[in-house]
C-alpha positions as CSV (number, residue, x, y, z in Angstrom):
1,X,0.0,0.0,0.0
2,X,1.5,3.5,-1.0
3,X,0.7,6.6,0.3
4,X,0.6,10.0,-1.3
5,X,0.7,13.3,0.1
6,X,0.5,16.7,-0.9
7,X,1.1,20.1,0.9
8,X,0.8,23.7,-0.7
9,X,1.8,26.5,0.9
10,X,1.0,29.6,-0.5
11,X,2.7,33.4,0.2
12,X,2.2,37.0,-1.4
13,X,5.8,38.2,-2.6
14,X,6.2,40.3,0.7
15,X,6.6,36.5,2.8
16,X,3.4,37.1,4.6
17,X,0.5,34.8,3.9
18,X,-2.7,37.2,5.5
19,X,-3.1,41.1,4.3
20,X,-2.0,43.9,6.9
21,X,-5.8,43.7,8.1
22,X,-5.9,40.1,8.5
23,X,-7.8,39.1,5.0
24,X,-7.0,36.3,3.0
25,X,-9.3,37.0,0.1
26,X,-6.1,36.8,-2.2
27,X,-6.0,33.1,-1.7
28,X,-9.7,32.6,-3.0
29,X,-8.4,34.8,-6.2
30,X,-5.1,32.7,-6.7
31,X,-7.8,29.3,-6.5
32,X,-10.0,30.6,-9.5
């Protein structure tokens, strides 16, 4: 039995992964 896993980790180009206020609506944009 062989087991396959994925991660993906995602960043804006500044390192951070959330906006300044907290929002991570740029994730739902990246998905479309």
């Amino acid at each position: 039995m062989s087991l396959l896993t994925s991660v993906f980790i995602a960043t804006s180009l500044d390192g951070f992964i959330a906006r300044k206020n907290g929002d991570l609506d740029w994730l739902d944009a990246a998905n479309a």
